[in-house]
C-alpha positions, 0 to 999 in steps of 0.5 A: 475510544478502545485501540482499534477504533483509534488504530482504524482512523489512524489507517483511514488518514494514511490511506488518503496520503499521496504515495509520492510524498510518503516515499520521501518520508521515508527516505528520511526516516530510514536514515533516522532508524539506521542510527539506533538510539535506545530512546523513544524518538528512535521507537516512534521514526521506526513505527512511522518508517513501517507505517509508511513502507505498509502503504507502499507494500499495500499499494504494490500487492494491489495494482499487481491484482488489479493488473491481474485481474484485468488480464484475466477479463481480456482474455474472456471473450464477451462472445463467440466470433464463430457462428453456425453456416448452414 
């Protein structure tokens, strides 16, 4: 299995995690990457800690389109309320 594959399943399984529970992941692992430590935990907090802040950024640029795009419909008259009298 090359890197992407294993990259694009690590993206798949985030994706199922509630955004709820990740903030609070990442509460704790802010606090973890303030104190830096030149070891490996320290690399690995930190890649978890933006891992997580993705799924925050991910979800906010998408319900902002989403409410965007539901603006833009709303405004589309599905038809004409003026007719022709004679």
């Amino acid at each position: 299995m090359g890197i992407e594959e294993v990259l694009l399943g690590l993206a798949d399984r985030v994706l199922d995690f509630d955004e709820a529970s990740l903030a609070q992941l990442q509460e704790k692992y802010l606090k973890k990457v303030s104190e830096f430590a030149p070891v490996r935990e320290w690399e690995r907090d930190m890649i978890l800690y933006f891992l997580i802040n993705s799924v925050r950024v991910k979800n906010k640029i998408f319900n902002e389109n989403v409410k965007g795009h539901v603006r833009s419909e709303q405004h589309k008259p599905s038809r004409s309320l003026l007719r022709i009298v004679k």
